[in-house]
Each structure stands twice: as C-alpha cells, then as structure tokens.
C-alpha positions in Angstrom: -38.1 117.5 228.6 -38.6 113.9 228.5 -41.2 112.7 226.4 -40.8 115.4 223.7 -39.0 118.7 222.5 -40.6 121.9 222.2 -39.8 124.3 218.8 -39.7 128.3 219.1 -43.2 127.7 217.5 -44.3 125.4 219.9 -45.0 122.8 218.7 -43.7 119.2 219.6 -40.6 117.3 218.5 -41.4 113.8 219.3 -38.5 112.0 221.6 -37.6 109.5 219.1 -36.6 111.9 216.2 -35.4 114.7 218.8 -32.7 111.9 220.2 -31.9 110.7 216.3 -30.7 114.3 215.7 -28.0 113.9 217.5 -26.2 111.9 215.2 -23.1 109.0 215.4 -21.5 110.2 218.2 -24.0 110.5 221.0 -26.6 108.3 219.9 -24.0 105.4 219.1 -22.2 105.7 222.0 -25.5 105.7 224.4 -26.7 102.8 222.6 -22.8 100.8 223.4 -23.3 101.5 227.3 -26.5 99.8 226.9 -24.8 96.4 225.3 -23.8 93.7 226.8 -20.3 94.3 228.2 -16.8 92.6 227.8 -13.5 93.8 229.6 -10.6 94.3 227.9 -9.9 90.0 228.7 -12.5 89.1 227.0 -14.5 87.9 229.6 -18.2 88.9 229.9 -18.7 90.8 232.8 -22.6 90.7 233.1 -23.3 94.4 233.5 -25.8 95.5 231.4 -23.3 99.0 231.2 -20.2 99.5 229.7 -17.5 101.6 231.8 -16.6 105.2 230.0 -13.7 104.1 229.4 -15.0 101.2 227.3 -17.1 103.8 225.0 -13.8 105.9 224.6 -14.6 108.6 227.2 -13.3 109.8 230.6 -15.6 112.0 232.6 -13.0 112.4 235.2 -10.6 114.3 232.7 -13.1 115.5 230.2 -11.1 113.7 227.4 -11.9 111.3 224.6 -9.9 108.3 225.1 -8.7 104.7 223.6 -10.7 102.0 224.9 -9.1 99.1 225.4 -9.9 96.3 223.0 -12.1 93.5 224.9 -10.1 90.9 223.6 -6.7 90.1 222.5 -4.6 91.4 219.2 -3.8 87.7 218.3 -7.3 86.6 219.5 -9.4 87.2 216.1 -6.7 84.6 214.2 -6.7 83.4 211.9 -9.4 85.3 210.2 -7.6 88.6 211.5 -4.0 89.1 212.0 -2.7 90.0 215.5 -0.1 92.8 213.7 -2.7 94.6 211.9 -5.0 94.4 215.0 -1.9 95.6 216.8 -1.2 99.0 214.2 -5.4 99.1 213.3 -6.3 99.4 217.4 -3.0 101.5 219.2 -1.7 103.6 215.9 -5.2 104.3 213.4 -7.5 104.5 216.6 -5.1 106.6 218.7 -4.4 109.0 216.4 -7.8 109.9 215.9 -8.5 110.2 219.7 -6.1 112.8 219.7 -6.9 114.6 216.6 -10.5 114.9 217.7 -9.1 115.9 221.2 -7.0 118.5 219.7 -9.8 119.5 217.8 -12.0 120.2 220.7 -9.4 122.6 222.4 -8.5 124.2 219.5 -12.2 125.3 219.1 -12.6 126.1 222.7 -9.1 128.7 222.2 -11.2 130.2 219.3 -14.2 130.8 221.5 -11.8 132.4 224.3 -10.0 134.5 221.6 -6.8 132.9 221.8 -7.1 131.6 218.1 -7.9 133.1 215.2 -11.6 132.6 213.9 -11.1 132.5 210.3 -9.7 128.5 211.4 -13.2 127.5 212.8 -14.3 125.6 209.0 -11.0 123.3 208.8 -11.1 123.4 212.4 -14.6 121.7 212.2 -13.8 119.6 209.3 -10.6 117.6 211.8 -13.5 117.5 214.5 -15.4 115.6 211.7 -12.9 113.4 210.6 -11.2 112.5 213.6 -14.9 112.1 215.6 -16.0 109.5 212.7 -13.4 107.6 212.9 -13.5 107.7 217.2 -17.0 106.6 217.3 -17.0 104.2 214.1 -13.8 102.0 215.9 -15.2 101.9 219.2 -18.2 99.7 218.1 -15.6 97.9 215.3 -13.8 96.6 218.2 -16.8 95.3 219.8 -18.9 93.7 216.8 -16.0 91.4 216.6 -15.4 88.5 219.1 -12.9 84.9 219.0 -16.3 83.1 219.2 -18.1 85.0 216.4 -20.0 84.1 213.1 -22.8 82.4 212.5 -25.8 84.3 212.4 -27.9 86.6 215.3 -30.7 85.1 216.8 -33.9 86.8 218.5 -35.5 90.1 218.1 -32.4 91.7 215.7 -32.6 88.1 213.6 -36.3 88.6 213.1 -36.0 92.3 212.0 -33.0 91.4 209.8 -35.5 88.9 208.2 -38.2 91.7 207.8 -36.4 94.2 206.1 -33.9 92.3 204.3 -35.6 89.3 203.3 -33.8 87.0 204.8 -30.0 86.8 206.9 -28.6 85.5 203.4 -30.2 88.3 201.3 -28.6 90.6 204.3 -25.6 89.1 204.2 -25.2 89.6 200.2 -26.3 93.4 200.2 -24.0 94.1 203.1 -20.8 92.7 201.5 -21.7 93.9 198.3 -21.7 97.4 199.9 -18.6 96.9 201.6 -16.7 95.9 198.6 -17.9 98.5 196.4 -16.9 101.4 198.7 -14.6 103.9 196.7 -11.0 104.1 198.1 -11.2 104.4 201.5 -13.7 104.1 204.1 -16.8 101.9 205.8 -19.7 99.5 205.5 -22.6 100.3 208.1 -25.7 98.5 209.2 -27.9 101.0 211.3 -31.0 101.9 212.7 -32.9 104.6 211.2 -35.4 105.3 214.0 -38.0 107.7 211.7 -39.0 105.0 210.0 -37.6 102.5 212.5 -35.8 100.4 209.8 -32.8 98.8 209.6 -30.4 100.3 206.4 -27.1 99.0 204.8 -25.5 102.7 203.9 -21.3 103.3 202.9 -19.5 105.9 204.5 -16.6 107.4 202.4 -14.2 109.1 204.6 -16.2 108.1 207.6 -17.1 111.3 208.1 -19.1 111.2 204.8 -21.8 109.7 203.1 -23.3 109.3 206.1 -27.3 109.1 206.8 -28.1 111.3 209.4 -30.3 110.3 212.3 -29.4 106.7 211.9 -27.3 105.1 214.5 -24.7 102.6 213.2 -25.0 98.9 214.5 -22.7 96.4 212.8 -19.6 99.2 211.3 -17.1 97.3 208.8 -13.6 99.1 208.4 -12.3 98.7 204.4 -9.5 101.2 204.6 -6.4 99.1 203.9 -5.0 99.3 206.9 -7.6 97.5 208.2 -6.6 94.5 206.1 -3.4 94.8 203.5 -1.1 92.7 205.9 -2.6 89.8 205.3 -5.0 90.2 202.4 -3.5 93.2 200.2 -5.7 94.0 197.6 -8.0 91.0 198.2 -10.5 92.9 199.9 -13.4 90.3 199.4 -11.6 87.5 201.4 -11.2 90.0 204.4 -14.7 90.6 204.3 -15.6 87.1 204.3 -12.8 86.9 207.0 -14.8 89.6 209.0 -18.1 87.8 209.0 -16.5 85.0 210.4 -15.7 87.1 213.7 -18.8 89.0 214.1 -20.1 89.2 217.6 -24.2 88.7 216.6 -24.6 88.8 220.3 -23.4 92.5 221.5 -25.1 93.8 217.9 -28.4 92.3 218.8 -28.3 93.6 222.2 -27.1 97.1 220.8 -30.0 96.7 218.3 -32.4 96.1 221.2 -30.3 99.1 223.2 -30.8 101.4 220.2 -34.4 101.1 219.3 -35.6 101.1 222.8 -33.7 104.6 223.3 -35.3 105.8 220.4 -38.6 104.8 220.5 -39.7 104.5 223.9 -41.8 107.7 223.7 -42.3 107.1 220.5 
C-alpha cells in the first residue's frame, strides 16, 4: 500500500499517521538516511544517503551495529571533552548495540522454543531499553559538529519560529527541559506528524516518557556520563556547552527528511 493503510474494517489509515506508528526506531532512522551525510572524517560526502552502517545497521549480517562517529573524539573541544566522547561513543553506545542485539536473539530462541516463554516481558523491556538508547545516540552523534552553533536557517528556522515563538523562546524551553529531567535520561525536539508540529518532550530512561508517533530531531544526552568529566554536577554549563556544537544543518535537513516522509500523502 502506498498512499494509505487499510483496517480489518476497511476503512483507510492515512500514510502520514500509518508511517508515525512506527515509532523511534524506524521512523528516525529513515529520516537520518535522508540527511545530509558525513563520514566518519568529518568530511561531507554530498550524498543525499547515509550508508547502513552510518544509521547503526548492517543488512549484510542482519545486525545492529556502532556507527562510526563522523568526526573525531577530541574534535567537539573544548565544549566537549575527547575522554568522555571516547567512553560516551565506544563503551555507553556499544553496550547497548549489543544488549539490543542480544535481545533480538533471545526473542527469536523463544519463538523457536529454545527459551522459556515466561522471559518474553523482561525480555521486551532490554529490547526497549537497549533500542532507545541505539536509536537516541545515533542521531546524538550527528546533531553535533566542530563547526556548530549558531542558529538553523531556512525551512526548520521558520517552523521553529512558528511554533516556538521565536529561536530564543526555543532555545529557553529546550534547555529548561533538559535541565529539569529527573536523574537520568534525554531532552528531545521532534516532529509530531498528526498535527505536524514541532514538540520539546523529556525522555526518562530513554525508553520512557516518550511521545509516540513523534520522530525525534535534535536528541540531548543528560545522563552523567554524557558530561561528569568535565562538568560534574554542573549540568547547565554542558548544556550551554552542547548548543555550542549543534550541527543546525544535518537537523534542518532531517527536519525537511522527516516531514516530507510523513506527509507526502498526507
């Protein structure tokens, strides 16, 4: 079906909210392969698609993966530290891809009755955890860039200004939400396609709190590991720190990538 979805009823899901239903994973990384790419120099590549690999998938083994970062761990000085980037990107990241890997075969055994049923709920609830957090560092990595900052420019600039108010009205709601998340988890711009609106929303966990249907544009990571080398508990200077690094340009184009998805048979 391409323009729409078709209930038992009959009746017709239109494209935009049938594709929204799919949630982080799947929407978000659809809309990343439609961003402007970097490889893992730093150097713009000018292909409108990201490799696999880039998104944290490889179709040739069937496995989640570790993208590689599309910069270097010391380039995001001095705002960001090259250790944590270091531990953040090849300890926190990698230990998710293989939880959520893990996950995925250990659900597979239950289907094939080498594994016990009764384990499918915490089973589901690693799947969860470890998919968040997959999906949610994948577009970290690549909302941040050496040369980032200032503020976006064309079509996501305009929208920011219709539903915010402004870029400075934006910019206080967003790190107001990101330093009033409870213990550990995430600050998200998205793009909630029903009402095709942009939303500042916290997700607690990552794997909760979070508003389903919308795709996440412009992720910010306050667990401390993300920043207690160099700021400890000073969790307002990192995200200052972090808007100072903020590639505008790959989240306008995965705004642009994101709505177009979602509403083109709208």
């Amino acid at each position: 079906m391409t323009q729409s979805q078709t209930t038992s009823a009959g009746s017709a899901i239109p494209r935009r909210t049938a594709l929204a239903s799919l949630g982080l994973g799947a929407a978000s990384l659809g809309g990343l392969s439609t961003a402007f790419a970097v490889d893992h120099h730093g150097n713009r590549n000018g292909d409108p698609k990201m490799s696999p690999e880039m998104v944290g998938w490889d179709p040739s083994d069937g496995r989640y993966v570790l993208p590689p970062l599309p910069y270097r761990y010391d380039d995001l000085e001095p705002h960001i530290d090259a250790e944590t980037m270091r531990l953040h990107h090849s300890v926190h990241h990698a230990s998710y891809v293989r939880g959520l890997n893990t996950a995925l075969q250990q659900l597979k055994e239950v289907r094939e009755g080498d594994r016990d049923s009764d384990q499918v709920r915490a089973i589901t609830r690693d799947l969860a955890f470890n998919g968040a957090g997959h999906f949610l560092h994948v577009l970290f990595w690549n909302t941040m860039s050496p040369s980032g900052g200032g503020k976006p420019d064309g079509e996501l600039a305009e929208k920011i200004k219709v539903d915010f108010g402004s870029f400075d009205k934006f910019t206080a709601h967003y790190k107001a939400a990101a330093g009033q998340v409870q213990g550990s988890g995430w600050a998200i711009l998205s793009y909630e396609p029903t009402s095709a609106q942009l939303v500042i929303h916290i997700a607690e966990k990552h794997q909760d709190f979070l508003l389903p249907g919308a795709v996440p544009l412009l992720p910010i990571d306050v667990w401390e590991h993300a920043y207690y080398l160099k700021y400890q508990n000073r969790r307002g200077e990192y995200i200052d720190a972090f808007m100072k690094v903020i590639n505008w340009d790959f989240v306008s184009r995965h705004y642009v990538g994101v709505r177009d998805l979602l509403e083109v048979h709208a």
